[in-house]
C-alpha positions in Angstrom: -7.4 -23.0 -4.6 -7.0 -20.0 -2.0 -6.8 -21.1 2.0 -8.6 -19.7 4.4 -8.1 -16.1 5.3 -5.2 -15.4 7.6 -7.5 -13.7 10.1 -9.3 -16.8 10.6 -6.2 -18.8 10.5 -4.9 -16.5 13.1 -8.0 -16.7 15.6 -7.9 -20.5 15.1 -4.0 -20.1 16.4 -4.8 -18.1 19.1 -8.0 -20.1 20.0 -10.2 -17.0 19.5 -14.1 -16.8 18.5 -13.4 -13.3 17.4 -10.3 -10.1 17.5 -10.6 -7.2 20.2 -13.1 -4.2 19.8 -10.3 -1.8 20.4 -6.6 -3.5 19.5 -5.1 -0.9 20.6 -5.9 -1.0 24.4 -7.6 -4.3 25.0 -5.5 -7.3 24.3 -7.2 -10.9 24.0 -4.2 -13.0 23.7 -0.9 -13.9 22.6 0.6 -15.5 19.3 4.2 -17.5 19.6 6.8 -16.6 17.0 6.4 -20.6 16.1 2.3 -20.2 15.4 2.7 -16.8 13.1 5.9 -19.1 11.0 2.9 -21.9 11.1 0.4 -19.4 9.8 3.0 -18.1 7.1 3.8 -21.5 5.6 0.1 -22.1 5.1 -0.7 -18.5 4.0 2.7 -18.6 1.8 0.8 -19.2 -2.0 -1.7 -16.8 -1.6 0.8 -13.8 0.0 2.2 -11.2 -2.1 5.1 -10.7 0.3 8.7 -10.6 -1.1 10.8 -12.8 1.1 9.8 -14.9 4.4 10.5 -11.9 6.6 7.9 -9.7 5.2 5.1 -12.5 4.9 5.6 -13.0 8.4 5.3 -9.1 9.5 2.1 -9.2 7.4 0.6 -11.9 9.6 2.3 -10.3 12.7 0.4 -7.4 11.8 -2.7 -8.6 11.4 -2.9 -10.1 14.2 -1.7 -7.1 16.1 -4.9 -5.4 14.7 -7.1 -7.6 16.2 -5.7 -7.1 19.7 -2.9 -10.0 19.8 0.4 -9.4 21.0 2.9 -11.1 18.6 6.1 -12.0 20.9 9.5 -12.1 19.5 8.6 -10.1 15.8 9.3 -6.6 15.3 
């Protein structure tokens, strides 16, 4: 059985109804390097990633696309 989608899993870490309009210049919150690990151990089954590392630049970058800023991953 698939989890939730890590957008939703991502707005529910960062306590968000929905992502920015424009990601790029309007920033509507913050995710921790600990919530993106949490998101990546519940998101783990279902990602296609090749190590841990990846999987959690995946989920770093999604929620960079919805206007987050992801502290301490590159």
């Amino acid at each position: 059985m698939k989890n939730s989608s890590s957008l939703y899993s991502v707005e529910k870490a960062a306590g968000l109804q929905k992502g920015s309009s424009n990601p790029l210049t309007n920033k509507v919150g913050k995710l921790t390097p600990c919530s993106v690990g949490r998101n990546v151990q519940t998101k783990e089954p279902d990602l296609t990633a090749a190590d841990l590392d990846a999987a959690v630049r995946t989920i770093a970058g999604s929620a960079r696309s919805m206007g987050l800023d992801v502290e301490g991953v590159v």
